[in-house]
C-alpha positions in Angstrom: 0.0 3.1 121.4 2.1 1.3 119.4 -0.9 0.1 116.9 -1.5 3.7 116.0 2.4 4.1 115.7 2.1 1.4 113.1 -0.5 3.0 111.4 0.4 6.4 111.1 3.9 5.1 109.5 2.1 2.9 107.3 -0.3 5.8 105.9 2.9 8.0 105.3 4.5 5.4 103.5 1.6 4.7 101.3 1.5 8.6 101.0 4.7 8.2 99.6 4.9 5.7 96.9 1.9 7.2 95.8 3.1 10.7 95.2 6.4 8.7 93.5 3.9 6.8 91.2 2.3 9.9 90.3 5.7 11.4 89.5 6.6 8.6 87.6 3.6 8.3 85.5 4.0 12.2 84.9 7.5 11.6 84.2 7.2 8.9 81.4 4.1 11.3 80.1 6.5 14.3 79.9 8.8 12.1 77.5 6.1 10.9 75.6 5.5 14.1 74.8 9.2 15.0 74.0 9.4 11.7 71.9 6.4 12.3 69.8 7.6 15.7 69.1 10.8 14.7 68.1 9.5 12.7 65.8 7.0 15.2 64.4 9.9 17.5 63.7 12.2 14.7 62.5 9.5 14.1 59.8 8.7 17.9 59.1 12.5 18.0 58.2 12.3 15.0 56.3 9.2 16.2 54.2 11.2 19.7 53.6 14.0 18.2 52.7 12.9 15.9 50.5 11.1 18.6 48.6 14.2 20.4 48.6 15.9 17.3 46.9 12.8 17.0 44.8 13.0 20.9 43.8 17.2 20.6 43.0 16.1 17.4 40.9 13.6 19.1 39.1 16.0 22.5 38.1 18.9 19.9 37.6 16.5 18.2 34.7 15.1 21.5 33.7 18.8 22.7 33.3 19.5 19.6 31.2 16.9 19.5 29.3 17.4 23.0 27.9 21.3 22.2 27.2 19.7 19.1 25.3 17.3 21.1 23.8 20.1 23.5 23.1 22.2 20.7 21.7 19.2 19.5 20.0 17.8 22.8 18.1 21.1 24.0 17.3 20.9 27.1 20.1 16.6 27.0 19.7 14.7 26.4 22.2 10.7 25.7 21.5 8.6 23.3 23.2 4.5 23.3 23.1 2.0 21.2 24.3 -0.6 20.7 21.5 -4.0 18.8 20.7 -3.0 16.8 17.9 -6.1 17.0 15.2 -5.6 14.9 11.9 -6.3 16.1 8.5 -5.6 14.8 5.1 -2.6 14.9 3.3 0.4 13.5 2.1 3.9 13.2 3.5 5.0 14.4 7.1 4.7 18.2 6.8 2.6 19.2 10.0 0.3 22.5 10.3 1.0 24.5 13.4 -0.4 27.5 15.1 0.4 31.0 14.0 2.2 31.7 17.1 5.0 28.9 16.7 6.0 30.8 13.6 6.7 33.4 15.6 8.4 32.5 18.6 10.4 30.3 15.8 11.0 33.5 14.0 12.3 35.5 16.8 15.0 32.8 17.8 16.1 32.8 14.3 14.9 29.1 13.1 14.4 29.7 9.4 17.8 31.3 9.2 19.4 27.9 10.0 17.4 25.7 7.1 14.5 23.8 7.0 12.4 23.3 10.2 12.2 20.1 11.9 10.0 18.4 15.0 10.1 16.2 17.4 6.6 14.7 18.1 5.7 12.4 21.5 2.2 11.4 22.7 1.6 12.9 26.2 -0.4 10.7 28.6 -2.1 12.2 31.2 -3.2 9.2 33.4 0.8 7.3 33.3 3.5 8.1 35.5 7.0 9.1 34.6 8.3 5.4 34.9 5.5 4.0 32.6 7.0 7.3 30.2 10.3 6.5 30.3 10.0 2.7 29.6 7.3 2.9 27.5 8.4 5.8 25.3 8.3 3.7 21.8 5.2 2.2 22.8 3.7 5.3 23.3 4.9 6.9 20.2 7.5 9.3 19.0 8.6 10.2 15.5 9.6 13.7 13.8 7.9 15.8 11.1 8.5 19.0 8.8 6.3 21.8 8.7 3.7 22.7 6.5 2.4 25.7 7.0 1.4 27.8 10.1 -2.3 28.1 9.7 -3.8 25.8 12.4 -5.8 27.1 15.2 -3.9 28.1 18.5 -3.9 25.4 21.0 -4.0 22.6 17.7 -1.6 20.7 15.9 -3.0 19.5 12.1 -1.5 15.5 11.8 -1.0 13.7 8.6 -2.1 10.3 8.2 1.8 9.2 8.3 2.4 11.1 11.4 -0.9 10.3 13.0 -0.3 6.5 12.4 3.1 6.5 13.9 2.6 8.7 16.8 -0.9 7.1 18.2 -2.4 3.3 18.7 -5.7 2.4 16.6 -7.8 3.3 20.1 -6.5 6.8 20.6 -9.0 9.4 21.9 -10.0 12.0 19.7 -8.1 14.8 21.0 -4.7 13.9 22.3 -2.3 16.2 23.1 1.0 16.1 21.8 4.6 17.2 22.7 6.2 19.3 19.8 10.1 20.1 20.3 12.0 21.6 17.9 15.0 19.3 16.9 17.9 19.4 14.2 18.4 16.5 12.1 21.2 15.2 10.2 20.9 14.4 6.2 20.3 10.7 6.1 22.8 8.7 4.3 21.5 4.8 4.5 18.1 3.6 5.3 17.4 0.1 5.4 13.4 -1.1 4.8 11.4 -4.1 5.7 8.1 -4.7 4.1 5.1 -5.8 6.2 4.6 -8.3 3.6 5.6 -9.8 0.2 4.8 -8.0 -3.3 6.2 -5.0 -3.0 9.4 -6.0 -4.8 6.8 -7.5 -7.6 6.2 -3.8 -8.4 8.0 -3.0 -11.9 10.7 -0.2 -10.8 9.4 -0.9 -7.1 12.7 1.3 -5.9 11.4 4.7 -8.5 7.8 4.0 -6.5 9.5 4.2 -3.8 11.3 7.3 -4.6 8.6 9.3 -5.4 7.1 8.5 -1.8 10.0 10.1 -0.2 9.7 13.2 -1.8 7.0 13.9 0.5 8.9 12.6 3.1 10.8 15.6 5.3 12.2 13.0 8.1 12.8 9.2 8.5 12.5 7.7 12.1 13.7 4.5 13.2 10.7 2.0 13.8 8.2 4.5 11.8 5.9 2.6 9.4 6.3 4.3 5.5 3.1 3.5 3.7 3.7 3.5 -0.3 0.8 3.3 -2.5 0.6 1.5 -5.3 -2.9 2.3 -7.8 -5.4 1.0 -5.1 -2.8 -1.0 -2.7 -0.7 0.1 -0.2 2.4 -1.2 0.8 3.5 -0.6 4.4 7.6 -1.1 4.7 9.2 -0.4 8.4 12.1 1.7 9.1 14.6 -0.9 10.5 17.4 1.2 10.6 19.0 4.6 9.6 22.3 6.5 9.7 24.2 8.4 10.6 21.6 8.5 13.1 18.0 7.0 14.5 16.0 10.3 13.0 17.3 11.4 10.0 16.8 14.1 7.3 15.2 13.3 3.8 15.5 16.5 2.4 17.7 17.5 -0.4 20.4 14.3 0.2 21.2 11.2 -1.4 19.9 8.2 0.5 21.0 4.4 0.0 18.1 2.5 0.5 18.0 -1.4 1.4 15.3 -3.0 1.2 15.2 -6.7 3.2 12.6 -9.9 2.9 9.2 -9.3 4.7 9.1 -11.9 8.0 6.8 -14.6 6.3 6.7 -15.9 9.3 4.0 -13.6 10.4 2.7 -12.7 6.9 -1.0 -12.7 7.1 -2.8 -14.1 4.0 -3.4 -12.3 1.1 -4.2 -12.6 -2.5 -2.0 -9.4 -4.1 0.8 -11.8 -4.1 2.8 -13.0 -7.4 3.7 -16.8 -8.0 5.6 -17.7 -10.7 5.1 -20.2 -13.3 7.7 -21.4 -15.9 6.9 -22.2 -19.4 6.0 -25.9 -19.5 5.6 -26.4 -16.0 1.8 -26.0 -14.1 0.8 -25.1 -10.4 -2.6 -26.5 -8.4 -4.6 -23.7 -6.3 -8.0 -23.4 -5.0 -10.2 -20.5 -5.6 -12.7 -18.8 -3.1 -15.4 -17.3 -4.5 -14.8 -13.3 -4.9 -11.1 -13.8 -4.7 -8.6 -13.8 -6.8 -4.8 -16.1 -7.1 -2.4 -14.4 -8.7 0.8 -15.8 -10.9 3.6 -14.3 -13.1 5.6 -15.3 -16.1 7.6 -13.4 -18.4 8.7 -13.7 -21.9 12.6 -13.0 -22.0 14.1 -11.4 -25.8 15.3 -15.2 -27.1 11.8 -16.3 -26.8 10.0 -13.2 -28.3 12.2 -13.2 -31.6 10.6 -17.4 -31.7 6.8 -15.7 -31.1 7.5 -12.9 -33.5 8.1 -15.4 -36.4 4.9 -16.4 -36.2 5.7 -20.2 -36.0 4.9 -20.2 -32.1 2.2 -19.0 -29.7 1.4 -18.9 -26.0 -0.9 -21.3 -24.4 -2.2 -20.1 -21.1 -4.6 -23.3 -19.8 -6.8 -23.2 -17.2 -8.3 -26.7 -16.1 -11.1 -26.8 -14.0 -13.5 -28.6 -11.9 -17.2 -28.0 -12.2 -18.6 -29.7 -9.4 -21.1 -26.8 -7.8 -17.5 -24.5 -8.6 -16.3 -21.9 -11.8 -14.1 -19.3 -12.5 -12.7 -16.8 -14.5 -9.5 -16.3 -15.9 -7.4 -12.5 -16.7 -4.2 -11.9 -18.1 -2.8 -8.4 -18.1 1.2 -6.9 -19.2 3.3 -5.5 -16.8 2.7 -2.6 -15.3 -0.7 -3.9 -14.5 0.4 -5.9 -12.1 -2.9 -7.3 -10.6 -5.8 -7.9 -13.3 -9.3 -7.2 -12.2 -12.8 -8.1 -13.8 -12.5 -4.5 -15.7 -8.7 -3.9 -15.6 -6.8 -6.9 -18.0 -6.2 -7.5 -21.6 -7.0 -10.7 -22.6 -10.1 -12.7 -20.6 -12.3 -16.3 -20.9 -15.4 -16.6 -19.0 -15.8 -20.1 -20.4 -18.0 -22.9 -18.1 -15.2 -25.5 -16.9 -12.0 -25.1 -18.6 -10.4 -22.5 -20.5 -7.7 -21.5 -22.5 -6.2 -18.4 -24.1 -3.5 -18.2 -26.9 -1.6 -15.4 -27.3 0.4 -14.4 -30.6 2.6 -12.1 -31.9 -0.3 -11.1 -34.1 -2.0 -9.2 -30.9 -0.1 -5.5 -30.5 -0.3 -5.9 -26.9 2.2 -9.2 -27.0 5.9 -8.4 -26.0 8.8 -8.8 -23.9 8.0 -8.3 -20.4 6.4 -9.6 -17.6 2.9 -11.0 -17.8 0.3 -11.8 -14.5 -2.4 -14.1 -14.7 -5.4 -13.7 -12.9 -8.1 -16.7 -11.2 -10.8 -15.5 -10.5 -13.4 -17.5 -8.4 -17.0 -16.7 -10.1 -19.2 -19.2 -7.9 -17.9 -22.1 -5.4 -14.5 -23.1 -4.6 -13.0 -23.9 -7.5 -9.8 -26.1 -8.0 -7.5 -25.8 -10.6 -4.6 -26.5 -12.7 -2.8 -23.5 -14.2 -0.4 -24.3 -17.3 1.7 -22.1 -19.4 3.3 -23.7 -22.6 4.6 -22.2 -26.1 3.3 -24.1 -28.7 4.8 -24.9 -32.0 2.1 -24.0 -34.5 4.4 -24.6 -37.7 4.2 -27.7 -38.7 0.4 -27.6 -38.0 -0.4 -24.7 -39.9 1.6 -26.0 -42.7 -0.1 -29.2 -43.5 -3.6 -27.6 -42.8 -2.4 -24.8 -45.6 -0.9 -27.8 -48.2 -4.4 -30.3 -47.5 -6.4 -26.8 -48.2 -4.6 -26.4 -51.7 -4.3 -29.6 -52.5 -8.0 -30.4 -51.8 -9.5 -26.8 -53.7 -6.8 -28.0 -56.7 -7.3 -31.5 -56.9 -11.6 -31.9 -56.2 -14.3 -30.2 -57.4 -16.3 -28.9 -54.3 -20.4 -27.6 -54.2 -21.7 -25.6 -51.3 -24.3 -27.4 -48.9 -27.8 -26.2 -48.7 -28.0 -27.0 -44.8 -24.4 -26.2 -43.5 -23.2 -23.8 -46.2 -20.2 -26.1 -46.1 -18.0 -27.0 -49.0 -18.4 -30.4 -49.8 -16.7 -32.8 -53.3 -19.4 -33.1 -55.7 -19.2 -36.5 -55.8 -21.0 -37.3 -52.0 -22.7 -33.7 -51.9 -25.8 -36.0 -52.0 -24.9 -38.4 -49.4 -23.5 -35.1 -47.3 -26.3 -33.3 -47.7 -29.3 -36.0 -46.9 -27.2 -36.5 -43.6 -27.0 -33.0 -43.1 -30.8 -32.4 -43.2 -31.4 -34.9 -40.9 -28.9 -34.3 -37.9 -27.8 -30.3 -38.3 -30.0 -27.5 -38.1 -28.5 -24.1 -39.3 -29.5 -21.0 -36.2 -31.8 -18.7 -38.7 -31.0 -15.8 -36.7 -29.1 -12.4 -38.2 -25.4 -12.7 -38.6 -25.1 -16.2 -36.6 -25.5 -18.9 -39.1 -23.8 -21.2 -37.1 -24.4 -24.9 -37.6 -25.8 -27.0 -34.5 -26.9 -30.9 -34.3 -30.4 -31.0 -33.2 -29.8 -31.9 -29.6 -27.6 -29.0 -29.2 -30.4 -26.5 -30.6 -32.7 -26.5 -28.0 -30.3 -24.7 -25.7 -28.9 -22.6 -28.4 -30.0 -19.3 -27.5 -29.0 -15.4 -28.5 -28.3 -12.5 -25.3 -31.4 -9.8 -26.2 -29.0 -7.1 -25.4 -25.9 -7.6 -27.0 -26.9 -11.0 -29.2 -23.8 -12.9 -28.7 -24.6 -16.7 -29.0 -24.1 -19.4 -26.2 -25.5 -22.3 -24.4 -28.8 -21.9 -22.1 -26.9 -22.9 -19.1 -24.4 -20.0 -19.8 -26.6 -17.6 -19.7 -26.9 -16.3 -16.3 -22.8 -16.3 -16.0 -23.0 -14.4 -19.2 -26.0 -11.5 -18.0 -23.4 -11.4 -14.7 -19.9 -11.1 -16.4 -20.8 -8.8 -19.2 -24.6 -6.8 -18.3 -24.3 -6.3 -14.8 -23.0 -2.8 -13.9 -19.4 -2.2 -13.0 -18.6 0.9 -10.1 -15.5 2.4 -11.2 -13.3 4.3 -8.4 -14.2 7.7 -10.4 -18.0 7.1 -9.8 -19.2 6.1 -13.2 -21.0 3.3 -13.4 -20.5 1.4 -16.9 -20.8 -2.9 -18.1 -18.1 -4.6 -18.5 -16.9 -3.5 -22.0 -17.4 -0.6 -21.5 -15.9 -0.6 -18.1 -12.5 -2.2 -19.7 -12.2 0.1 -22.2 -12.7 3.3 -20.2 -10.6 2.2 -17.2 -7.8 1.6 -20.0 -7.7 4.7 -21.5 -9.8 7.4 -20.1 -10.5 7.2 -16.4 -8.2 9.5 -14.6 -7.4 7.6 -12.0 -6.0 4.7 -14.1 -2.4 4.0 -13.8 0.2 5.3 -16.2 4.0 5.2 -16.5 5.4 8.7 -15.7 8.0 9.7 -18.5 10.1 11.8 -16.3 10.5 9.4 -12.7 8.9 6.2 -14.2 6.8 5.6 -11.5 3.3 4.5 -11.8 0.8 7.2 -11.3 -2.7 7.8 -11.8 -3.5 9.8 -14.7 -5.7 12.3 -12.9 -6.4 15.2 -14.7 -5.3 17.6 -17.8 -2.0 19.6 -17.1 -3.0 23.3 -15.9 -0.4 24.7 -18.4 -1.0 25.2 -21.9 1.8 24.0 -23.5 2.0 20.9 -21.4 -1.2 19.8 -22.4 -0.3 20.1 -26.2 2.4 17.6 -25.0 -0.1 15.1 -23.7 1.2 15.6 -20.2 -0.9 14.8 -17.1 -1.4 16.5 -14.0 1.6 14.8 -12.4 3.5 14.4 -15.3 3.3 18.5 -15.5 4.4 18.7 -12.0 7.3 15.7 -12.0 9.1 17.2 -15.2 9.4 20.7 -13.8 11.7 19.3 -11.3 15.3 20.2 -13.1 18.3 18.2 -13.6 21.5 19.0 -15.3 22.2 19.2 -19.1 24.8 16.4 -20.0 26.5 18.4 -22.4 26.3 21.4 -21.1 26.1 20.8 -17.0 23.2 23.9 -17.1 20.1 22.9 -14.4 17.0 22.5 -17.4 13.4 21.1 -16.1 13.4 17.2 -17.1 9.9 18.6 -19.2 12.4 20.8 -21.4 15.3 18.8 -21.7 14.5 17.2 -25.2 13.8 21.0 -26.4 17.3 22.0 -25.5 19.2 19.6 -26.6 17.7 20.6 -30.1 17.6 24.3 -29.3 20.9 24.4 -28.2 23.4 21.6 -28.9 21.4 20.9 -32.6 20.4 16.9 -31.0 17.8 14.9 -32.7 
């Protein structure tokens, strides 16, 4: 009995601790459950109220970004998203959708002056941060307007905008963030060219000018390309005031313009070196290239040319070895002679040399650039520029002349054609015969020892005289044809004398900003053609400028009419 005492108590206790496991697993279940809601809803909350922060955020920006847009604009607010498309053009003057005239219209823009932007690539695949900290990689810069003619949805880019705004590997269609902005006139602008020349440019700062008046805007950083004939000049905006975007419109500007870094200057050949008279400079050559140097010829020394006692020596030594080259000189403000674009050349084998005088019109004061040309090889040189006293020399050779046609009685060669005293004409002459031989061709005459006539030779197209081994230098330099940038195609001759005086897109000196311009074509007006005025000449002088005597505004084309018209000045 007492066994199945024992067991009954045993079963209930089992009973019981398993109904108080069960409640105890359901138990810690039940605030599973409890937990894992709580922290569902913890995070719901979480999310929402981070959106909520997010959404507060995003009015607080929107809220300050139209009080800086309202700062910005002067009370206008226009913003657009456009896909930049470049076309070409000059200056920073965009083209914009009809529509932006509009809305600009209806806020009252034009009413406040002229019309400014605010230009910043949009990237679609880069997060805020990368915008924010990358913004001047990116690109941003500022523009004026053009005209409102570009399709809807587009914004037309000039190449200065364009090359600002968006790296060499842009895609095609970009889109662009346009904000209307208001700038302050500029007042100081300081400029850093990319590389050195630019202040080699005769009246470099009036070149410069004349690029900014097709400027609207300057921006800190930008890159201002100024062209120069068939170079370009690139000069970086270092900095600006009163502020880092500034206005170029209709202002006086102080302009600064610093030493390229040479210590990245990249190597190139449109650069000026100066040589002194009586000093020299050693180069090399490169086939196809040319080195470049300077000297000038100051007032003291041009009164010493001008009395005919002294020339110019420009000498160019040589080596021959499997290597020639040409040599150019040209006058300021041809700053860079060319194969077709000088005024005094020597295609000579070796070593050359070319004397100026005060007899050739084109000799003056100024500045002078000499050209090397490398024709074939590597070629190194010596380069030497000396004034050479002619007096003494030309004196004597004058009195032995004189005293020789006074004092002798001469006869005339049969052979040479040479003047020789009668008394060893017959000694000159058997001599003569033997060892000279006289070129019987047309208008040459020219005497030649007997060795030298084998390779005495005639060109068949223009008959000019030379050695057999300058012959295919010669059929290069002077027959082959010569593209010029206008599309003619000419020889050299030719070439140089249609490049100096005809082409239109040769460079000339404008009278009104004296800047260097290409001719281009006739003036469209009438009367400005009768005054030998080019296309830009015709546009440049009807720019006005007060009378000095008079204060009244007068168009710089008419100024010399009314100061005879009206104040009776010669």
């Amino acid at each position: 009995m007492d066994f199945e005492l024992r067991r009954a108590r045993e079963k209930l206790e089992k009973e019981q601790r398993e109904r108080k496991e069960r409640a105890r697993l359901k138990q810690q279940k039940e605030k599973k459950a409890k937990d894992e809601a709580l922290k569902q809803k913890q995070a719901i909350e979480a999310v929402q109220r981070s959106r909520r922060i997010d959404a507060a955020e995003a009015q607080l920006k929107a809220d300050q970004q139209m009080q800086e847009n309202l700062l910005a604009g002067r009370g206008i607010v226009f913003y657009r998203l456009l896909e930049a498309v470049p076309y070409q053009g000059g200056g920073d003057k965009i083209k914009m959708p009809p529509s932006c005239f509009t809305e600009l219209s209806d806020q009252g823009a034009f009413d406040k002056g002229p019309i400014y932007f605010q230009l910043s690539l949009v990237d679609k695949e880069s997060s805020s941060s990368i915008q924010d900290t990358d913004k001047e990689k990116q690109g941003t810069t500022h523009s004026g307007v053009l005209e409102f003619t570009a399709d809807e949805g587009s914004v037309g880019l000039p190449p200065h905008v364009w090359n600002n705004l968006f790296s060499e590997d842009t895609s095609k269609s970009p889109l662009v963030e346009v904000r209307y902005v208001w700038l302050p006139k500029g007042t100081y602008a300081k400029l850093q060219p990319e590389r050195v020349g630019f202040s080699d440019l005769p009246n470099h700062k009036a070149i410069l000018e004349t690029c900014l008046r097709q400027q609207a805007t300057l921006s800190q950083g930008d890159i201002l390309t100024v062209n120069y004939g068939e170079l370009a000049y690139k000069l970086r905006v270092l900095e600006l005031k009163p502020s880092s975007s500034v206005s170029v419109l209709e202002t006086d500007i102080e302009v600064d313009i610093v030493d390229p870094d040479t210590s990245s200057e990249k190597t190139d050949e449109h650069v000026l070196m100066p040589v002194g008279f009586g000093m020299s400079q050693i180069g090399t050559v490169e086939e196809g290239k040319f080195v470049y140097y300077k000297f000038s010829i100051d007032n003291v020394t041009w009164e010493k040319l001008s009395s005919g006692n002294s020339c110019i020596e420009v000498k160019l030594e040589s080596e021959t070895n499997g290597g020639d080259s040409d040599l150019f000189i040209s006058r300021h403000p041809l700053i860079f002679p060319t194969r077709h674009q000088h005024e005094w050349s020597s295609h000579d084998i070796g070593s050359k040399t070319l004397i100026l005088s005060s007899k050739d019109k084109n000799l003056g004061a100024g500045t002078y650039s000499i050209g090397i040309y490398g024709f074939k090889g590597i070629t190194k040189y010596k380069i030497s520029v000396v004034i050479q006293d002619n007096f003494n020399q030309k004196v004597g050779q004058q009195a032995s002349s004189s005293v020789s046609s006074m004092e002798m009685d001469t006869q005339q060669c049969r052979n040479c054609k040479h003047y020789i005293p009668t008394r060893t004409i017959a000694l000159h002459e058997a001599y003569c015969s033997r060892h000279n031989v006289v070129c019987q061709r047309a208008g040459c005459g020219v005497v030649l020892r007997i060795e030298e006539s084998k390779n005495h030779i005639h060109c068949d197209r223009c008959g000019q005289a030379f050695q057999q081994a300058e012959l295919e230098k010669h059929m290069k330099v002077f027959h082959e044809p010569l593209h010029c940038p206008c599309g003619i195609i000419l020889e050299k001759e030719q070439m140089v004398e249609h490049q100096a005086s005809v082409c239109h897109l040769r460079l000339i000196t404008c009278r009104f900003c004296g800047d260097m311009v290409q001719a281009g074509s006739s003036a469209m007006d009438v009367r400005d053609r009768l005054r030998g005025l080019c296309e830009h000449e015709s546009i440049c002088g009807s720019r006005t400028a007060p009378c000095d005597s008079c204060g009244r505004a007068v168009m710089l084309k008419d100024m010399d009419i009314h100061q005879i018209a009206v104040h009776q000045k010669g």
